[in-house]
C-alpha positions in Angstrom: -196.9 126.0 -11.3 -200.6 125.6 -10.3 -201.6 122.2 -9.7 -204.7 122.9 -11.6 -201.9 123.0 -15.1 -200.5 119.6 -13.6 -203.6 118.0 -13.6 -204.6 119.0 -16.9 -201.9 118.0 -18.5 -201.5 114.4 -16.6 -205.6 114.0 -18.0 -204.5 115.0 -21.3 -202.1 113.0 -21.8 -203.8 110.1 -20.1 -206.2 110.4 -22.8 -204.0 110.6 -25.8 -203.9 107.4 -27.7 -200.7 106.7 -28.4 -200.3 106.7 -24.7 -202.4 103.7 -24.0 -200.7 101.7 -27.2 -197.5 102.2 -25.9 -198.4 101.1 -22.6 -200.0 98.1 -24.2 -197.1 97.5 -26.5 -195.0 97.6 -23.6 -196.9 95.3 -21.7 -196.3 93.0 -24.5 -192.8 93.1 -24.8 -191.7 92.9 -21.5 -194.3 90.8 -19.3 -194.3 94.0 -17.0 -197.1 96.6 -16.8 -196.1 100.3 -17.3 -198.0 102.3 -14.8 -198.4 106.5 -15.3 -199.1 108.2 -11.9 -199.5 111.6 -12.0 -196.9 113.9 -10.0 -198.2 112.7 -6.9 -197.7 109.5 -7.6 -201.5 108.4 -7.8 -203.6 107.7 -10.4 -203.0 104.6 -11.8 -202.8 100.7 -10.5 -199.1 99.8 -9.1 -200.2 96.8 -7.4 -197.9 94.0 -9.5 -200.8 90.9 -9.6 -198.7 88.7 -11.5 -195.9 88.7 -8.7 -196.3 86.2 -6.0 -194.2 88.4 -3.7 -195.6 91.8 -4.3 -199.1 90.2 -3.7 -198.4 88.9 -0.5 -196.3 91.7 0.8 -199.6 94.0 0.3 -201.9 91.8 1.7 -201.2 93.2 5.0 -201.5 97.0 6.1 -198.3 97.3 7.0 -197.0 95.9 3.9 -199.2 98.0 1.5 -197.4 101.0 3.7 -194.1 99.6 3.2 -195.0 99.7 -0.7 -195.8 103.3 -0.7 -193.2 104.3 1.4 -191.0 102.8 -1.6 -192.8 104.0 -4.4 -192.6 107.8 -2.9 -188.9 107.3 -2.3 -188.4 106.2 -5.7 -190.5 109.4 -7.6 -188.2 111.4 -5.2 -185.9 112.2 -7.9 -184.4 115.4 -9.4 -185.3 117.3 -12.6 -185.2 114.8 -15.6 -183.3 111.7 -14.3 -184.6 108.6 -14.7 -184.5 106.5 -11.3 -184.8 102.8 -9.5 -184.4 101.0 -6.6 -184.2 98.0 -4.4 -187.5 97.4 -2.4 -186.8 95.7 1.2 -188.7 92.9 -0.5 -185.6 92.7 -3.2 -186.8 93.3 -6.0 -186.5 96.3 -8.4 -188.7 99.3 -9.8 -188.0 101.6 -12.1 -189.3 105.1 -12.9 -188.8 107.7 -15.8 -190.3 111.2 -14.9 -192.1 112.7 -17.9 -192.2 116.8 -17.8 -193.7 119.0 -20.0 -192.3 122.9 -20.6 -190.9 122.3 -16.7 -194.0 121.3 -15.5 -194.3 117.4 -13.7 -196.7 116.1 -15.5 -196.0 112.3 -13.8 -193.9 109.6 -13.9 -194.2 106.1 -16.3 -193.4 103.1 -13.3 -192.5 99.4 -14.1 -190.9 96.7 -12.0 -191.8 94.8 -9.3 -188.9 91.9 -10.8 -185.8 90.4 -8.9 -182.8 90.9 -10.8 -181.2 87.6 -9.1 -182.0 83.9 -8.2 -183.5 83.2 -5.3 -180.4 83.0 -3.0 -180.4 82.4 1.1 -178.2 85.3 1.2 -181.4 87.3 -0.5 -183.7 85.5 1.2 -182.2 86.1 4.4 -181.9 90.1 4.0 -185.1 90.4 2.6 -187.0 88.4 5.6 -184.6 90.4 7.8 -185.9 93.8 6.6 -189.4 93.2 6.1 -189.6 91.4 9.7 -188.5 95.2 10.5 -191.7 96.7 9.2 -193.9 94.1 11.1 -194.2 91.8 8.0 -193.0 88.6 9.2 -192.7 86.0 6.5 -192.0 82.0 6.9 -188.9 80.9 5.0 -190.8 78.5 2.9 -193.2 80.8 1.9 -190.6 83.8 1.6 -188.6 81.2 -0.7 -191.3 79.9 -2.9 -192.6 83.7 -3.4 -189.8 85.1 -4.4 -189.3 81.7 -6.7 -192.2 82.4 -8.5 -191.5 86.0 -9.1 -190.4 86.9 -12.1 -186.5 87.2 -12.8 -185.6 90.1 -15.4 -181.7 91.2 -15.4 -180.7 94.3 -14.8 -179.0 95.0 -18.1 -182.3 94.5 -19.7 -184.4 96.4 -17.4 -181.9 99.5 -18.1 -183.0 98.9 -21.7 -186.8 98.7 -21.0 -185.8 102.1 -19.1 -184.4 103.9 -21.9 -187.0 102.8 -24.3 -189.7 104.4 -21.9 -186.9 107.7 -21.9 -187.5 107.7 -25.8 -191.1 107.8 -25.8 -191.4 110.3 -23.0 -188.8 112.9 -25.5 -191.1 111.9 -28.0 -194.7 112.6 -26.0 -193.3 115.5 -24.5 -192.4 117.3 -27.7 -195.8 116.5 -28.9 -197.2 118.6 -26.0 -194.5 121.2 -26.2 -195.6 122.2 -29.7 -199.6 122.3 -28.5 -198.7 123.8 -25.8 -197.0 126.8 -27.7 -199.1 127.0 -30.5 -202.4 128.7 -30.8 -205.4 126.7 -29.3 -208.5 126.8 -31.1 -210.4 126.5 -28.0 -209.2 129.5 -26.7 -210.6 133.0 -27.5 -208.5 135.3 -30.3 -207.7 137.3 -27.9 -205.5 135.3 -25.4 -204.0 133.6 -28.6 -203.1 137.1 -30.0 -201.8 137.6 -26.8 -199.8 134.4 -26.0 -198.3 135.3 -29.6 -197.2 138.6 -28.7 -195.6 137.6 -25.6 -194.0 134.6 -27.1 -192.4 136.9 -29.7 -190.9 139.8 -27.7 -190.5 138.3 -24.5 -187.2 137.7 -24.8 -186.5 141.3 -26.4 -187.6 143.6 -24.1 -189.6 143.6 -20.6 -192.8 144.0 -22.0 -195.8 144.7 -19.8 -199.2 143.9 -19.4 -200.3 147.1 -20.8 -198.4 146.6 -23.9 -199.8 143.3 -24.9 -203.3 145.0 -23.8 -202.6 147.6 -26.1 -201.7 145.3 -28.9 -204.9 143.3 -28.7 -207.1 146.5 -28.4 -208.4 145.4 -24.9 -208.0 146.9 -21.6 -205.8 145.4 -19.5 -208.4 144.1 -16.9 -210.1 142.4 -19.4 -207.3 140.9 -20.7 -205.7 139.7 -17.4 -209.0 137.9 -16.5 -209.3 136.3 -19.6 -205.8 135.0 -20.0 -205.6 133.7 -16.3 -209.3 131.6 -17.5 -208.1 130.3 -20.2 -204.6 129.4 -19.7 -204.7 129.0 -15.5 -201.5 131.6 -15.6 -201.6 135.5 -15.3 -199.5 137.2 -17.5 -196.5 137.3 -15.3 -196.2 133.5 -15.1 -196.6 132.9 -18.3 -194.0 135.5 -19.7 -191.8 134.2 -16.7 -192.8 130.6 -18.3 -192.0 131.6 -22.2 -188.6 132.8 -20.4 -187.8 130.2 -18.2 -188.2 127.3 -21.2 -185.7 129.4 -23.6 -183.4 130.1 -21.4 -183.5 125.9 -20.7 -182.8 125.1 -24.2 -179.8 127.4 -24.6 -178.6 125.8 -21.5 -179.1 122.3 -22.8 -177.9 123.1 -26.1 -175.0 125.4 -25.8 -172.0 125.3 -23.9 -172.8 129.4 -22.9 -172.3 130.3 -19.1 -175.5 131.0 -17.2 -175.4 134.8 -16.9 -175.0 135.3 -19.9 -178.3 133.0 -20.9 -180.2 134.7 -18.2 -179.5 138.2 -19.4 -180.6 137.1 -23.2 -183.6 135.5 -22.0 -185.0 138.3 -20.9 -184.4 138.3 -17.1 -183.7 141.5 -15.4 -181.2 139.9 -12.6 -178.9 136.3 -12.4 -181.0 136.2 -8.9 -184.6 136.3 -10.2 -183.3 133.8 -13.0 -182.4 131.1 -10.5 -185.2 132.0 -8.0 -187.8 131.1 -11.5 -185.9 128.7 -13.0 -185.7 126.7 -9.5 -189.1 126.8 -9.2 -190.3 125.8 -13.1 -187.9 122.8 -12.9 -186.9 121.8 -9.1 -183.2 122.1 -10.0 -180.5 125.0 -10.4 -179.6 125.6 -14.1 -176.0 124.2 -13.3 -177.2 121.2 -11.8 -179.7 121.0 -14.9 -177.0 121.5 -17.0 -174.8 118.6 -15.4 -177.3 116.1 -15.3 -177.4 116.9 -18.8 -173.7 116.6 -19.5 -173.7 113.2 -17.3 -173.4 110.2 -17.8 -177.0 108.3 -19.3 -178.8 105.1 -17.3 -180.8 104.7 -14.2 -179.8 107.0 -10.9 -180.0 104.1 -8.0 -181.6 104.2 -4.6 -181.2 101.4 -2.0 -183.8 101.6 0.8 
């Protein structure tokens, strides 16, 4: 997908409202910021101020590469499962990846918490691992940082997680329904277009000339227009319009995958994975079974 979509779609929804109040109400609730990066993982602040630990562990270079390392490893997830891990510094960050229509828009982060008292055994890995990355730490100060970090069980950190998994479901059908309804910002003729397709795409293999013909356009004129105003040529986007049906039948129904690749309008079971795999990052079965699997947070150790 063009990163030019991504990035639209990460600034849109960074500008939505409800956005921001959920974030603040968030805030609120938990004593934890929730930070949304876009699907690099940049754009907003991760740096945890009110953890004693965090603060000191990226007050070095070598710490505030440690950090990063971590945070990548963490977004490094598959598809639409939610994710945390164990920093070397021992404590815990989650993530919950938010996509829209198969595209990454970003990820909503929180964290930066132990999950247990400050033990020597703790202590004593933790020290052990970050003296590894050239971040040497005195016990007393290792102790008293992580003693004045915040302490948040795990049990209610996988409930702060599946709160953020409701809003996301929520957000992302918001964007869905814009997304595939006509835009008033765009010219009659790409939304007479994006109509057209949307209908019959999965009834036929409709070409570029057809939907030409139906707007009374040529079909130069239309393919410059739609790729200006919708960053797709007409291929992608009727592979798109594809690609998100035949995702909801999987979801949904308990049909095998030929079968849902044949109605969706794909001409061969190889094309359908070699798009699908592309608009989502997964396979359809593995889509399916992460689906089909068992619900909470997917854990890394590093």
């Amino acid at each position: 997908m063009p990163k030019i979509i991504r990035h639209a779609l990460y600034r849109k929804l960074c500008n939505l409202p409800e956005m921001g109040e959920f974030q603040s109400d968030f805030e609120v609730m938990t004593g934890m910021k929730l930070a949304f990066l876009d699907d690099l993982g940049l754009g907003d602040d991760l740096e945890h101020g009110v953890s004693p630990l965090c603060a000191a562990v990226q007050s070095s270079e070598d710490g505030r590469a440690l950090c990063t390392r971590s945070r990548h490893a963490l977004l490094a997830g598959d598809g639409d499962v939610p994710g945390c891990m164990t920093c070397d510094a021992g404590l815990m960050e989650l993530m919950v990846p938010l996509n829209i229509a198969g595209i990454r828009a970003g990820y909503f982060v929180f964290g930066g918490v132990r999950t247990s008292p400050a033990k020597s055994s703790t202590l004593n890995k933790a020290a052990h691992l970050l003296r590894k990355h050239g971040i040497p730490f005195e016990e007393d100060q290792l102790s008293q940082c992580f003693a004045g970090t915040r302490e948040v069980p795990t049990q209610n950190l996988e409930a702060f997680q599946r709160l953020v998994q409701l809003f996301v479901r929520q957000i992302a059908l918001k964007i869905t329904d814009q997304l595939g309804s006509p835009d008033a910002s765009m010219p009659t003729m790409v939304n007479k277009a994006r109509k057209f397709i949307r209908a019959n795409a999965m009834l036929e293999n409709i070409s570029l000339e057809q939907v030409a013909h139906h707007c009374g356009v040529s079909t130069g004129h239309l393919s410059r227009m739609f790729h200006h105003s919708t960053g797709l040529t007409f291929r992608e986007y009727l592979a798109q319009v594809r690609v998100e049906h035949a995702r909801g039948l999987l979801i949904r129904t308990n049909r095998n995958v030929t079968e849902i690749a044949y109605e969706s309008g794909f001409q061969s079971l190889s094309q359908f994975h070699r798009v699908f795999l592309k608009a989502f990052g997964v396979s359809p079965g593995k889509l399916r079974a992460s689906k089909q699997g068992v619900s909470g947070p997917r854990k890394k150790n590093q």
